[in-house]
Short mmCIF file of the C-alpha atoms (twelve columns), coordinates in Angstrom:
data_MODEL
# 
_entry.id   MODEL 
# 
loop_
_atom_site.group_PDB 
_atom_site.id 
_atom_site.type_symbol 
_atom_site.label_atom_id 
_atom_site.label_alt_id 
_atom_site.label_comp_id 
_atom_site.label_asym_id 
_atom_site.label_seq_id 
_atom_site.Cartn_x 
_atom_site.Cartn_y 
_atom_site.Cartn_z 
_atom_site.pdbx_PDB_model_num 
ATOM 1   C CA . UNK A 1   -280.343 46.506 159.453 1 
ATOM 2   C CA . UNK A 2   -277.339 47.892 160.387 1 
ATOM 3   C CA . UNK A 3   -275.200 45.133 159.700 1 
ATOM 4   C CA . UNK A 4   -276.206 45.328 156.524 1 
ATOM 5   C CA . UNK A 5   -275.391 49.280 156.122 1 
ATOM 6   C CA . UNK A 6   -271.891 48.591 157.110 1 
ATOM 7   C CA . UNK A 7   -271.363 45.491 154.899 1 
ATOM 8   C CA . UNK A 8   -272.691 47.588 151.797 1 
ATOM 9   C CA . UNK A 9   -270.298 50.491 153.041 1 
ATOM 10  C CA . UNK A 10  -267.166 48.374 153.563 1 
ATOM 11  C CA . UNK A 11  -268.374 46.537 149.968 1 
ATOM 12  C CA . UNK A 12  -268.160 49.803 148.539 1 
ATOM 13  C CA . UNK A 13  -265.052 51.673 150.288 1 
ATOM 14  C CA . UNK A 14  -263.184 47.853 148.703 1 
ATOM 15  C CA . UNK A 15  -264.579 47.986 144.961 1 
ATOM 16  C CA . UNK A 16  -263.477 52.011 145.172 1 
ATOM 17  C CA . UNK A 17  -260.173 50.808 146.017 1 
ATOM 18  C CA . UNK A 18  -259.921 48.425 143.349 1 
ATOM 19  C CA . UNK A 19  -260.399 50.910 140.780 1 
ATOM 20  C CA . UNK A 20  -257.910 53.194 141.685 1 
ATOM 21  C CA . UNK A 21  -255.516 54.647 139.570 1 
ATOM 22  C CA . UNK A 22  -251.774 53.144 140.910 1 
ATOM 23  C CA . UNK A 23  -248.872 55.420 141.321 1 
ATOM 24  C CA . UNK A 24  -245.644 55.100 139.004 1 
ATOM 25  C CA . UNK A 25  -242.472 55.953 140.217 1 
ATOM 26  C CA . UNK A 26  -239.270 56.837 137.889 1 
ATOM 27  C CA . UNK A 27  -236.324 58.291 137.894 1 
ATOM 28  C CA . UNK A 28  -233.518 59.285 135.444 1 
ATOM 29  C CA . UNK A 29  -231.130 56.101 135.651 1 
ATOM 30  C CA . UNK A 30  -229.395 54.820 132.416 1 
ATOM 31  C CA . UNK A 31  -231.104 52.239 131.091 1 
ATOM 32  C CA . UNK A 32  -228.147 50.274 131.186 1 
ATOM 33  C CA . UNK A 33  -226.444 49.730 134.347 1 
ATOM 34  C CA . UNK A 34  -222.929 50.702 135.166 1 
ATOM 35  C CA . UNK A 35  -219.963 48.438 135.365 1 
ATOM 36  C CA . UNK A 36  -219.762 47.235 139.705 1 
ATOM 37  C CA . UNK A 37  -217.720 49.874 141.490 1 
ATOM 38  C CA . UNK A 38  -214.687 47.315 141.377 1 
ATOM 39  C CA . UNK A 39  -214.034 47.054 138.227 1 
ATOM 40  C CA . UNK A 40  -214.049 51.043 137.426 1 
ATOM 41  C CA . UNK A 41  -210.703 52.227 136.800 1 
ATOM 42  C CA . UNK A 42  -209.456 55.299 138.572 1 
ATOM 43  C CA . UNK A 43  -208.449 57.840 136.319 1 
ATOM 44  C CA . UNK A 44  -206.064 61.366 136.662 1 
ATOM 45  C CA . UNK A 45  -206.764 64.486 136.168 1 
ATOM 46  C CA . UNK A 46  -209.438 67.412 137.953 1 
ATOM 47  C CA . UNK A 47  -211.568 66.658 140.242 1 
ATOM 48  C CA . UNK A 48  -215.048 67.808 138.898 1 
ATOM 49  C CA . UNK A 49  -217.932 68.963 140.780 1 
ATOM 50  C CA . UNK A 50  -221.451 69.019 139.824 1 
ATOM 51  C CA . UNK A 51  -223.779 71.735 141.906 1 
ATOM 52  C CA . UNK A 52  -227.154 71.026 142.408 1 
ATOM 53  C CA . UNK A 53  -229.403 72.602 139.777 1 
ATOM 54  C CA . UNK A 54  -231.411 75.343 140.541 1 
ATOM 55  C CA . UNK A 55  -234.826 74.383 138.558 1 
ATOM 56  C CA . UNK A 56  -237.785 76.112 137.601 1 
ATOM 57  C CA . UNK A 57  -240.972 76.282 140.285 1 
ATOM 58  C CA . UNK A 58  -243.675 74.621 137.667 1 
ATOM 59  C CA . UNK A 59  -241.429 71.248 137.775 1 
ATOM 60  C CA . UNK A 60  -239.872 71.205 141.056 1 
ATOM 61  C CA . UNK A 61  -242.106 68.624 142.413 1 
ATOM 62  C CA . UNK A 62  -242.413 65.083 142.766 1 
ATOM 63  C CA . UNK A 63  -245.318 64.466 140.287 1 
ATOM 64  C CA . UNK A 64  -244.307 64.431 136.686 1 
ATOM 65  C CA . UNK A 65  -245.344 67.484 134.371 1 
ATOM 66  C CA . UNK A 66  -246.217 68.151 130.913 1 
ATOM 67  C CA . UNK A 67  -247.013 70.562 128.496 1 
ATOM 68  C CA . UNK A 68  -249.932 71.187 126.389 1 
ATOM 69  C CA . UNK A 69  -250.718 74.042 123.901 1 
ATOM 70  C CA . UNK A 70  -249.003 77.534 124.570 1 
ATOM 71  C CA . UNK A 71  -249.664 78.105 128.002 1 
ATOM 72  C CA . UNK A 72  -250.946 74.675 129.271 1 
ATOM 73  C CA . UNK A 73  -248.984 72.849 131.958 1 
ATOM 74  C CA . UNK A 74  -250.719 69.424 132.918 1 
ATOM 75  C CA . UNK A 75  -249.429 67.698 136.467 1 
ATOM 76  C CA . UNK A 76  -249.735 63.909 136.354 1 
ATOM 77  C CA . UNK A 77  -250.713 63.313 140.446 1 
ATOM 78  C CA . UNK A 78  -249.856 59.630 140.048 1 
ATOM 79  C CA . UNK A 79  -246.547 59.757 137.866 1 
ATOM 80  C CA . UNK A 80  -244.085 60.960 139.913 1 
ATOM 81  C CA . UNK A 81  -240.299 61.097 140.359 1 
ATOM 82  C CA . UNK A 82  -238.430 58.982 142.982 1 
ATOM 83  C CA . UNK A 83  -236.648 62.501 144.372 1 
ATOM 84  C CA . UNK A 84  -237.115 65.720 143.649 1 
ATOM 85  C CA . UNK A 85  -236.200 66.581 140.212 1 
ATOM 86  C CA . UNK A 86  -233.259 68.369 140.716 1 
ATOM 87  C CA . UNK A 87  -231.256 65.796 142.740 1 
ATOM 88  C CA . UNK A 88  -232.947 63.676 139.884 1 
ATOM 89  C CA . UNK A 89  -230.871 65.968 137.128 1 
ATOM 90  C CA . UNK A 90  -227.434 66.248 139.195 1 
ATOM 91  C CA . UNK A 91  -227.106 62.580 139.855 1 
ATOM 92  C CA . UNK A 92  -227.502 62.422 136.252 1 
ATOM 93  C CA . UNK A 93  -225.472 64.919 135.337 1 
ATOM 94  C CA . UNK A 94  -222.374 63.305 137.540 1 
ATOM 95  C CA . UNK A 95  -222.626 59.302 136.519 1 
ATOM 96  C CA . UNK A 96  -222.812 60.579 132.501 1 
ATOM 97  C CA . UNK A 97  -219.618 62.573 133.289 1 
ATOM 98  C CA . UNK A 98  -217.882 60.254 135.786 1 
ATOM 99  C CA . UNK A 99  -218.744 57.561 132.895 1 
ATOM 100 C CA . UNK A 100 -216.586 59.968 130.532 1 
ATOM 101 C CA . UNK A 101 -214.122 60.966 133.552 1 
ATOM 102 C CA . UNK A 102 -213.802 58.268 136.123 1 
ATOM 103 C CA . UNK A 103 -216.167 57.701 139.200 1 
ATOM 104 C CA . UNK A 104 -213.269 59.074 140.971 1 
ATOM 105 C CA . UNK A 105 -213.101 62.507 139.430 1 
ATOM 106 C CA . UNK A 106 -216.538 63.524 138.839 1 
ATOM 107 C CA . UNK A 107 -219.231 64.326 142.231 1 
ATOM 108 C CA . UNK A 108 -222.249 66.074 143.775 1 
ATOM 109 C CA . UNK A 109 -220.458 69.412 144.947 1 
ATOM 110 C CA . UNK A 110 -220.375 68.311 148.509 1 
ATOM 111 C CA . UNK A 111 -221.405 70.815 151.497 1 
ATOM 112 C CA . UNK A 112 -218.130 70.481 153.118 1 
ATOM 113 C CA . UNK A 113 -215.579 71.368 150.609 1 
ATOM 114 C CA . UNK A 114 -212.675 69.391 151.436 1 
ATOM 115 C CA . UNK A 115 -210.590 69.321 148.176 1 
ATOM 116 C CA . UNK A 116 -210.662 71.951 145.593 1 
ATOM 117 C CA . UNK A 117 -212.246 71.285 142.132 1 
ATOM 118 C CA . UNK A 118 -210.823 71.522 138.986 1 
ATOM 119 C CA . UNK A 119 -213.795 72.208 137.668 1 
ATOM 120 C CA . UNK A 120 -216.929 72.963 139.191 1 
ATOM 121 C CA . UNK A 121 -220.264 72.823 136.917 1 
ATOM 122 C CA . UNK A 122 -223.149 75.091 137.925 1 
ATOM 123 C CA . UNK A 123 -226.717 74.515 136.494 1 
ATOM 124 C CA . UNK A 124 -229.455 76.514 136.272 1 
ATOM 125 C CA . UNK A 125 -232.969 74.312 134.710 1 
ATOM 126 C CA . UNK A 126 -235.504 76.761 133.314 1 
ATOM 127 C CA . UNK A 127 -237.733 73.604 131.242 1 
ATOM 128 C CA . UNK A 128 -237.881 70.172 132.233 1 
ATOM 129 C CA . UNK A 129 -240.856 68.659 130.508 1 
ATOM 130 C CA . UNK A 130 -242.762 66.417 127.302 1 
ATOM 131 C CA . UNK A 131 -244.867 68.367 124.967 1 
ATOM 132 C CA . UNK A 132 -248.316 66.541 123.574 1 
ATOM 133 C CA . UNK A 133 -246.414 65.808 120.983 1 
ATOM 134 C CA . UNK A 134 -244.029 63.796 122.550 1 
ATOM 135 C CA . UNK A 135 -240.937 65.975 122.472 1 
ATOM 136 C CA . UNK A 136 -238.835 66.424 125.944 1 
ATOM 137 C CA . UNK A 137 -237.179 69.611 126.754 1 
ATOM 138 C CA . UNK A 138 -234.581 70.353 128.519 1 
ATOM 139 C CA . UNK A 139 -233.768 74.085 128.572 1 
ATOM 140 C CA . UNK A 140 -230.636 74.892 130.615 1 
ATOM 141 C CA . UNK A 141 -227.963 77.428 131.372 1 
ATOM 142 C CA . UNK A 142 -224.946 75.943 132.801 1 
ATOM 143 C CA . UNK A 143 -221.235 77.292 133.595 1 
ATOM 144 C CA . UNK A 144 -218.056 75.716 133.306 1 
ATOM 145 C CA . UNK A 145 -215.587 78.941 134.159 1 
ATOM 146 C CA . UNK A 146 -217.715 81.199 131.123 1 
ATOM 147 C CA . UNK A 147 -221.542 80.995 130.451 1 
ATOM 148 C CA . UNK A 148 -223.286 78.406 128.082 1 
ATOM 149 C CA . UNK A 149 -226.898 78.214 127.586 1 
ATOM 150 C CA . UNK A 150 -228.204 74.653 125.766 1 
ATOM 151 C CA . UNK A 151 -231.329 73.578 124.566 1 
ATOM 152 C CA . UNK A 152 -231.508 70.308 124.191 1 
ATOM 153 C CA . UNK A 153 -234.725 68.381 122.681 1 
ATOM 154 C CA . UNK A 154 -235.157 64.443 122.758 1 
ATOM 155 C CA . UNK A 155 -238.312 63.142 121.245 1 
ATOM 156 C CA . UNK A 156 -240.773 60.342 122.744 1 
ATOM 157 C CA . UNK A 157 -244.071 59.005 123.135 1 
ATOM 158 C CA . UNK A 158 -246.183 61.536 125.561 1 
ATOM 159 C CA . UNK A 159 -248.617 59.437 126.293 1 
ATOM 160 C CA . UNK A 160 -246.399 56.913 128.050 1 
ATOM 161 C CA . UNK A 161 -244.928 57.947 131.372 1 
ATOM 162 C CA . UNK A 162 -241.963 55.280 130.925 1 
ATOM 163 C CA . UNK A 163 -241.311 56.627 127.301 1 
ATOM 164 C CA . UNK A 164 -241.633 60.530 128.789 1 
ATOM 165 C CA . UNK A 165 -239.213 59.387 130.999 1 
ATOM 166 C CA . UNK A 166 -236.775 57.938 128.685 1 
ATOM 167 C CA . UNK A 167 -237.145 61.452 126.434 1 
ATOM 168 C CA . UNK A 168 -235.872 63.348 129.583 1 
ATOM 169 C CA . UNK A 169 -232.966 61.517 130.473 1 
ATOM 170 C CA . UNK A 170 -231.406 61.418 126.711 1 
ATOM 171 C CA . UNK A 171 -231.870 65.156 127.208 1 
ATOM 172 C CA . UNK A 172 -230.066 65.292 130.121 1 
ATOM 173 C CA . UNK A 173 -227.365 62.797 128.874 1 
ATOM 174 C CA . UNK A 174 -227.100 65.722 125.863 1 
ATOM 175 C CA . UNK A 175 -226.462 67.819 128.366 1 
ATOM 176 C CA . UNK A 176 -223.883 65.835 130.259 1 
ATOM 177 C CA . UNK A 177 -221.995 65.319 127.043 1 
ATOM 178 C CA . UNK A 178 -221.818 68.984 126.241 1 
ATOM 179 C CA . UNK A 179 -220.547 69.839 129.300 1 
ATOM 180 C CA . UNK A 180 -217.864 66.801 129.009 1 
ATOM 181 C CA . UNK A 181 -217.093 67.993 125.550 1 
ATOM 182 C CA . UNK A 182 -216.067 71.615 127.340 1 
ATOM 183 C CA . UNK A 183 -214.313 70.202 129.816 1 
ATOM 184 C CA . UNK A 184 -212.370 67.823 127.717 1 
ATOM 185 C CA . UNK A 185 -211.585 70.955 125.173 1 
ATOM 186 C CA . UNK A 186 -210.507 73.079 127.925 1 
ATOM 187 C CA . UNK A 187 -207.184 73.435 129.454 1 
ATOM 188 C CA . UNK A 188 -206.135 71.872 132.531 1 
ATOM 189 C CA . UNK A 189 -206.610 73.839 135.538 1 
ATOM 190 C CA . UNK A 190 -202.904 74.064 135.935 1 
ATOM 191 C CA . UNK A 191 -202.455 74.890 132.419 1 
ATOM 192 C CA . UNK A 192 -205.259 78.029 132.972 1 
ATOM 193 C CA . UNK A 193 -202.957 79.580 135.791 1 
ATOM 194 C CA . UNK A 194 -199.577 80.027 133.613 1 
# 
């Protein structure tokens, strides 16, 4: 009789299993790779750094989030990001603008400041999400020597996690090419000085 208990259990614990829900992973990666590291030319001009975001507590985990209604924040336990979303948003943030500036110019602000930037590019992430209706925002403040504040909106499908996904990162890639579009407009750092 007991034999047959534990069969029935272990039958049961295995068809449980089968059913279960399987976890997604993503990230904010281009869809389209970069050129190999080889054949990326070096480039003058400032070295820019890119600080780590500071980001809003309702999205500063690794499962994916969404919004619903006014006040409705949904948490999707088996969508979640490869790294916490604010590395997530400064990696970003530094290929889009090392794309527009050279790999060589453009970093992660690095905790031991060996060289000193031309520009450094602070971040501060209040929304990071997809409405029901499909629409990802991406509501920062960032500073480039003065104060900006962007909204950026990218729509997409919210039902799909991989489309959500895709939503974000063009927001983010707005926001990379605003900041680029400053930097570009601005005067050299030696220029600043005379």
């Amino acid at each position: 009789m007991r034999g047959h208990w534990l069969a029935a259990t272990a039958a049961a614990l295995l068809l449980a299993a089968c059913g279960s829900t399987p976890t997604q992973v993503f990230d904010l990666s281009p869809q389209v790779p970069d050129a190999p590291a080889a054949a990326v030319q070096t480039r003058g001009g400032p070295l820019i750094w890119v600080d780590k975001p500071s980001v809003a507590g309702y999205f500063d985990r690794t499962q994916m989030v969404t919004r619903g209604g006014a006040s409705r924040i949904s948490i999707h336990e088996f969508e979640i990001w490869s790294d916490p979303p604010a590395d997530l948003i400064q990696r970003a943030i530094v290929d889009d603008l090392a794309h527009r500036f050279g790999a060589d110019r453009v970093m992660g602000t690095p905790a031991a400041h060996y060289a000193t930037p031309g520009w450094q590019v602070a971040l501060d992430v209040i929304r990071f999400d997809v409405d029901d209706g499909g629409d990802a925002a991406l509501d920062a403040r960032w500073t480039l020597l003065a104060g900006s504040r962007d909204r950026l909106v990218a729509t997409g499908d919210a039902a799909d996690p991989a489309k959500r996904v895709t939503a974000l990162r063009a927001a983010v890639a707005m926001l990379a090419s605003r900041i680029g579009d400053a930097i570009a407009a601005a005067a050299t750092p030696d220029e600043r000085r005379r």
